[in-house]
DSSP file (Angstrom, degrees, kcal/mol; ACC not computed):
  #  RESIDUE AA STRUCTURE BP1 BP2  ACC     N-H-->O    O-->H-N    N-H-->O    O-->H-N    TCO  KAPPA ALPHA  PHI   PSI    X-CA   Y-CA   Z-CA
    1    1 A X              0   0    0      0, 0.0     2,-0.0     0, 0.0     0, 0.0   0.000 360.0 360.0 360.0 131.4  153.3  201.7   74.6
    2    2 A X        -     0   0    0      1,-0.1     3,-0.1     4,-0.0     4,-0.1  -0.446 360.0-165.6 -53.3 120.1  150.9  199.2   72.4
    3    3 A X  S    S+     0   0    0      1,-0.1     2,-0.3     2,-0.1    -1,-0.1   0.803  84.6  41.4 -57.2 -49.5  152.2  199.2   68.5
    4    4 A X  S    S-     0   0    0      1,-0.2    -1,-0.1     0, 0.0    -2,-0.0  -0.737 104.9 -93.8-133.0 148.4  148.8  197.6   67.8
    5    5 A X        -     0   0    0     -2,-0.3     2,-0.3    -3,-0.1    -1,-0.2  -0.230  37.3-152.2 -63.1 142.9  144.9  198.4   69.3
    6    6 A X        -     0   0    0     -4,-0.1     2,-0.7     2,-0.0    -1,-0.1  -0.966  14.3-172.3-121.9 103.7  144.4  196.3   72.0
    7    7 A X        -     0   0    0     -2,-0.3     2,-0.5     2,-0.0    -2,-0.0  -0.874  15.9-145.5-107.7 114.1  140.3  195.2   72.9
    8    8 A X        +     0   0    0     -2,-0.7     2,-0.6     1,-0.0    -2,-0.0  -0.628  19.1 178.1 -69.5 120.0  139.6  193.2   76.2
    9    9 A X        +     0   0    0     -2,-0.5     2,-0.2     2,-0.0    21,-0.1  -0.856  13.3 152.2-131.4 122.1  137.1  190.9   76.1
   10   10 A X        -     0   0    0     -2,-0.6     2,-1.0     4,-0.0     4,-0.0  -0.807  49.7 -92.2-133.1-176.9  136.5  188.7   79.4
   11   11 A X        -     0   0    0     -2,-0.2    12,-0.0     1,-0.1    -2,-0.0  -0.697  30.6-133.0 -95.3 101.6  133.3  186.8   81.1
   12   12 A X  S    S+     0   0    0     -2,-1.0     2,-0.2     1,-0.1    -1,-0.1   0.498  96.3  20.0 -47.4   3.9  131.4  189.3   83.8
   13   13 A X  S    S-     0   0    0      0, 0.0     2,-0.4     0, 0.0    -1,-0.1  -0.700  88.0-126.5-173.4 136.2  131.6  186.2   86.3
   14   14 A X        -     0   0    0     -2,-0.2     2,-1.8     1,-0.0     3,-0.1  -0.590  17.3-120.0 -75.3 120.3  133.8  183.4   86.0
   15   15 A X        -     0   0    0     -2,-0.4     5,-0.2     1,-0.2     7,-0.1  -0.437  19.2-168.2 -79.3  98.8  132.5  179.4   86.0
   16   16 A X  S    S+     0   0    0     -2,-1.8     3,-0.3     1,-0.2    -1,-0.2   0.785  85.8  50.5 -60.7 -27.1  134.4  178.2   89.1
   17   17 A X  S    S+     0   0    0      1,-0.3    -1,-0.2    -3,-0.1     2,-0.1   0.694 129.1   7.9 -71.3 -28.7  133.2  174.7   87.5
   18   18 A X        +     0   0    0      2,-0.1    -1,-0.3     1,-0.1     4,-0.3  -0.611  63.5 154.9-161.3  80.5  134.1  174.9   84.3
   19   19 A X  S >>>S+     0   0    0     -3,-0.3     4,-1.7    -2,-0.1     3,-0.5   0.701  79.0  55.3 -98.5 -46.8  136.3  178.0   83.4
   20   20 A X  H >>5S+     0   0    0      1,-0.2     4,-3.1    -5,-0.2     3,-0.8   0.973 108.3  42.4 -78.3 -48.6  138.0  175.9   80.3
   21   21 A X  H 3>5S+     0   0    0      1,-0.3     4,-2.4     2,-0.2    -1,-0.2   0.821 114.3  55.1 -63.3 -21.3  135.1  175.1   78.5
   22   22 A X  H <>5S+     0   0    0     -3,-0.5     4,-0.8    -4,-0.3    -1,-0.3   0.894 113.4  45.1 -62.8 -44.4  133.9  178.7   79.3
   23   23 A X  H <X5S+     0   0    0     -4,-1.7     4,-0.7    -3,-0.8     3,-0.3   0.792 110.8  43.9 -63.8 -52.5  136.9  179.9   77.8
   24   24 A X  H ><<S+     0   0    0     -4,-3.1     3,-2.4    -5,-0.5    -2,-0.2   0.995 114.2  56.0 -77.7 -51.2  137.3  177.8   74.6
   25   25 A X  H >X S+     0   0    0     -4,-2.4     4,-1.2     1,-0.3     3,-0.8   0.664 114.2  44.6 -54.8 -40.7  133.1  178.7   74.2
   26   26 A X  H 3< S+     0   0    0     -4,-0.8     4,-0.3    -3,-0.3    -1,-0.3   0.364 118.2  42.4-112.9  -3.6  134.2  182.8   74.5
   27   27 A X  T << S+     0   0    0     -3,-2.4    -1,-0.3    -4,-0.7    -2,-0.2   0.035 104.2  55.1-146.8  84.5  136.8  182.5   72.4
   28   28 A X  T X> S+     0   0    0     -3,-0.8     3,-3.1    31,-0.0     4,-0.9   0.564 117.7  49.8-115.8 -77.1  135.4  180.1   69.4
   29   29 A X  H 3X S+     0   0    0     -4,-1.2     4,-1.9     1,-0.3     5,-0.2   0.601 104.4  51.2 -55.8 -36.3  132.8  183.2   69.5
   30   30 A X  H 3> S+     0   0    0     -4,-0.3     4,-0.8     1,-0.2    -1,-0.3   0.720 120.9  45.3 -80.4 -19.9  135.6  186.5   69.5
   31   31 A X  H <4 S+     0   0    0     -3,-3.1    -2,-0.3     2,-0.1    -1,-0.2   0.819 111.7  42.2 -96.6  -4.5  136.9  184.5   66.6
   32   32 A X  H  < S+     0   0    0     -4,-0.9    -2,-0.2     1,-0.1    -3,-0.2   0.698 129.3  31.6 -87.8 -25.6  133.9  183.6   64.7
   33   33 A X  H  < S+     0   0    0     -4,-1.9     2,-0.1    -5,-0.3    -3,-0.1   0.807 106.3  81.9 -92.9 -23.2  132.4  187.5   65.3
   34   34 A X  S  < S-     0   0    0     -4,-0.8     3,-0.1     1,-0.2    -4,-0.0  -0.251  85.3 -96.1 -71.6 139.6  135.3  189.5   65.4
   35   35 A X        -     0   0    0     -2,-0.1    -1,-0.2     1,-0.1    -2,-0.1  -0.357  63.3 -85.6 -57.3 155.3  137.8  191.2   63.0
   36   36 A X  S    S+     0   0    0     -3,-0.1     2,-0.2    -4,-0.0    -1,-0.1  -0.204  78.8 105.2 -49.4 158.5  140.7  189.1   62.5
   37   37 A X        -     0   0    0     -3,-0.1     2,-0.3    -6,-0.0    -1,-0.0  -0.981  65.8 -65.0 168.1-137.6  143.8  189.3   65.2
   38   38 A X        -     0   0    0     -2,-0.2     2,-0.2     2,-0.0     0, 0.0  -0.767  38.0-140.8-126.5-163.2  145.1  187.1   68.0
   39   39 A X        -     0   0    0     -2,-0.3     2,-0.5     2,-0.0   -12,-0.0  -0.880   6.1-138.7-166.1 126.9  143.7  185.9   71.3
   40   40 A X        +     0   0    0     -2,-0.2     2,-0.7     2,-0.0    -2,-0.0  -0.816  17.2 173.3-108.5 123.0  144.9  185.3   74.9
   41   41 A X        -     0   0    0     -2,-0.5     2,-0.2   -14,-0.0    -2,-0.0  -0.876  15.7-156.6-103.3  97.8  144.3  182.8   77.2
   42   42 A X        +     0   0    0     -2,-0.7     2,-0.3     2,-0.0    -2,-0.0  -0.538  20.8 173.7 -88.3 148.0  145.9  182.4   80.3
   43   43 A X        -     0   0    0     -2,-0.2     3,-0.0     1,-0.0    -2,-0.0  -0.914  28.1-134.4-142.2 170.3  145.8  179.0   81.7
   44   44 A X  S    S+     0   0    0     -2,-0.3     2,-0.2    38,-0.0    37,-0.2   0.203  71.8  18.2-110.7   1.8  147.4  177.4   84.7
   45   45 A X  S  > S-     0   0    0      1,-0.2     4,-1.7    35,-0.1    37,-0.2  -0.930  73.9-104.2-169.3 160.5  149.1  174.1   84.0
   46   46 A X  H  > S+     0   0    0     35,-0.7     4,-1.1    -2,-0.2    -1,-0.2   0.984 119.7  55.1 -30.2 -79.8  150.4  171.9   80.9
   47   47 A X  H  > S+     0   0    0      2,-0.3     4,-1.4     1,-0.2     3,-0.2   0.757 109.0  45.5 -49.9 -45.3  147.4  169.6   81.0
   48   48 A X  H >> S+     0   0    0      1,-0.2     4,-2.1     2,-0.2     3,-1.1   0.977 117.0  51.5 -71.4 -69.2  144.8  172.7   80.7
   49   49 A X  H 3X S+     0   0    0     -4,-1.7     4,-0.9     1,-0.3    -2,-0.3   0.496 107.1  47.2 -47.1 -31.6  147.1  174.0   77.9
   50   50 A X  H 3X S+     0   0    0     -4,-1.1     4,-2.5    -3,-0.2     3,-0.5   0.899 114.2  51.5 -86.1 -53.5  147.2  170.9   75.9
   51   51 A X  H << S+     0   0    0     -4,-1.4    -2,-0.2    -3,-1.1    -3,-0.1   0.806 107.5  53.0 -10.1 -78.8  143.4  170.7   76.2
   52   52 A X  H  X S+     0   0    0     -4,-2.1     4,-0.6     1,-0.2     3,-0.3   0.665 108.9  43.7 -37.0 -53.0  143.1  173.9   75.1
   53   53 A X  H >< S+     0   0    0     -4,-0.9     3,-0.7    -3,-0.5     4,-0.4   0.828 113.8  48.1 -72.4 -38.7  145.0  173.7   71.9
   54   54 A X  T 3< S+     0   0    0     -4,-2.5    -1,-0.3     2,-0.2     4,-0.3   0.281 114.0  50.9 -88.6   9.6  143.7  170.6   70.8
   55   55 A X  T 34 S+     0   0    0     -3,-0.3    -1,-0.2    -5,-0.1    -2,-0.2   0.627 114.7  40.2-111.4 -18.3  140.2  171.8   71.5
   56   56 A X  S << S+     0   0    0     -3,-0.7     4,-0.3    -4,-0.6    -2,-0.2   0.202 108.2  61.3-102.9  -7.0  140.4  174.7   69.9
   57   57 A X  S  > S+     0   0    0     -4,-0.4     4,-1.7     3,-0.1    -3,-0.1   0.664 111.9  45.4 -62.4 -60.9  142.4  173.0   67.0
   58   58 A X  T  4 S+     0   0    0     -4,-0.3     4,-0.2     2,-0.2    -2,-0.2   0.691 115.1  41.4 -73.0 -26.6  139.3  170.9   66.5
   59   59 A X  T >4 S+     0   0    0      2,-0.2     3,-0.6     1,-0.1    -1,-0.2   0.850 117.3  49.1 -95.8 -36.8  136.4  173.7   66.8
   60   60 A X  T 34 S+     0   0    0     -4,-0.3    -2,-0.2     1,-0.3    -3,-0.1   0.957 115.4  45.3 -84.7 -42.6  138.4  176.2   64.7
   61   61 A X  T >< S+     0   0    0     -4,-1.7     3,-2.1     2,-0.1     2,-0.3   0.734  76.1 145.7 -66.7 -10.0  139.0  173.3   62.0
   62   62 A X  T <  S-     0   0    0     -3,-0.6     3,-0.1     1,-0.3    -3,-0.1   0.023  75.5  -5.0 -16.5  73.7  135.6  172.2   62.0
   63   63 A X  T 3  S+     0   0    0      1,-0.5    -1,-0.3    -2,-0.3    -2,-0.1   0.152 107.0 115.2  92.6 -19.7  134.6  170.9   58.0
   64   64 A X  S <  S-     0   0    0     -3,-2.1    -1,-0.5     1,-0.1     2,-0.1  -0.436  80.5-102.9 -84.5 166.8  138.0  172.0   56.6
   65   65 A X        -     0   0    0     -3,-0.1     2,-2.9     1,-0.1     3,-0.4  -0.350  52.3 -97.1 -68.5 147.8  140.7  169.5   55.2
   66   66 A X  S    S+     0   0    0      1,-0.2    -1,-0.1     2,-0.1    -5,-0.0  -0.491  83.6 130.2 -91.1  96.1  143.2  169.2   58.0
   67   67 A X  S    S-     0   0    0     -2,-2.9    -1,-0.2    -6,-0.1    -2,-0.0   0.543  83.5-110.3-118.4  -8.2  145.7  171.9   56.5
   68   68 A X        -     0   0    0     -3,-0.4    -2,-0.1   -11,-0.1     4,-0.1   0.865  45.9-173.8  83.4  42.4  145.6  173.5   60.1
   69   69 A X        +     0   0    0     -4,-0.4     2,-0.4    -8,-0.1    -1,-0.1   0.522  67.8  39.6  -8.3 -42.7  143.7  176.4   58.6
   70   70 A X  S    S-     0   0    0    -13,-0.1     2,-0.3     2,-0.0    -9,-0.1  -0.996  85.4-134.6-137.8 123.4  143.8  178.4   62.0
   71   71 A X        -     0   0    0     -2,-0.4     2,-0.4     2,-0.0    -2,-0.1  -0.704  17.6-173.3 -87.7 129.8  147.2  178.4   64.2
   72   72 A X        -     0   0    0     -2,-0.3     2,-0.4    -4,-0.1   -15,-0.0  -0.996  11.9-163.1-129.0 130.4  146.8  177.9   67.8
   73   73 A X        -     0   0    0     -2,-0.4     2,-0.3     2,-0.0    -2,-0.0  -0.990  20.0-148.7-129.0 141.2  150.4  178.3   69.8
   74   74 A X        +     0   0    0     -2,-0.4     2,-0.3     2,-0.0   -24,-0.0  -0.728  27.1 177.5 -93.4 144.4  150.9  177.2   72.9
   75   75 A X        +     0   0    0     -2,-0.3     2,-0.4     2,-0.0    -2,-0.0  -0.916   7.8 177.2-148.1 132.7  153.6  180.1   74.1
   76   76 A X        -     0   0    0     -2,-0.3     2,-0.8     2,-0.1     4,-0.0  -0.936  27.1-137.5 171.7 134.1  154.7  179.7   77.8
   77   77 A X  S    S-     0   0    0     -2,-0.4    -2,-0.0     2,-0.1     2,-0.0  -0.928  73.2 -16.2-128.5 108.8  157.3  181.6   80.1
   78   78 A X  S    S-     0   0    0     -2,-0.8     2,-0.1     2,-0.1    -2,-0.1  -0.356 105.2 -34.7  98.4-175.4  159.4  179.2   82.2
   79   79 A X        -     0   0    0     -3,-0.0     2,-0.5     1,-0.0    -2,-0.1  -0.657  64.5-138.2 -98.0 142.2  159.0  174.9   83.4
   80   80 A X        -     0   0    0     -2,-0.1     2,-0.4    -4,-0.0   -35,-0.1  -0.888   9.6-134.3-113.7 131.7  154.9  174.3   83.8
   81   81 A X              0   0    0     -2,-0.5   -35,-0.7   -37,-0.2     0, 0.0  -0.637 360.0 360.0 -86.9 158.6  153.9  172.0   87.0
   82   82 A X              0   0    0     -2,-0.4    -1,-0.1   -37,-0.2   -37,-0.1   0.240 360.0 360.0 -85.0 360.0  151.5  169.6   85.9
């Protein structure tokens, strides 16, 4: 059983081209509109993961002093093939 409300929010067709930028673009937006909380991203490799964080590091820090304002963790179950 969920301790805490759980809301799904996904893309009603996926961009077979560009699924990370789709992704960081959907959720820049569930954290700029949204109630506070966290948000999960599956990705498939290191290299998308690294991407990610640092891309999302960069949009969510946007005009602040780099005090790392907004925490983005990379969290990972097991060795990631490249």
């Amino acid at each position: 059983a969920r301790q805490f409300p759980v809301t799904v929010h996904f893309a009603r067709r996926t961009a077979m081209l560009d699924y990370l930028n789709e992704a960081l673009k959907k959720a820049v937006k569930i954290h700029r509109k949204l109630p506070g909380g966290g948000i999960l991203i599956f990705l498939t490799g290191r290299r998308e993961i690294d991407w990610m964080v640092n891309k999302l590091d960069q949009e969510l820090n946007k005009g602040r002093k780099r005090t790392r304002a907004r925490v983005v963790a990379k969290i990972r179950d097991g060795p990631l093939n490249e």
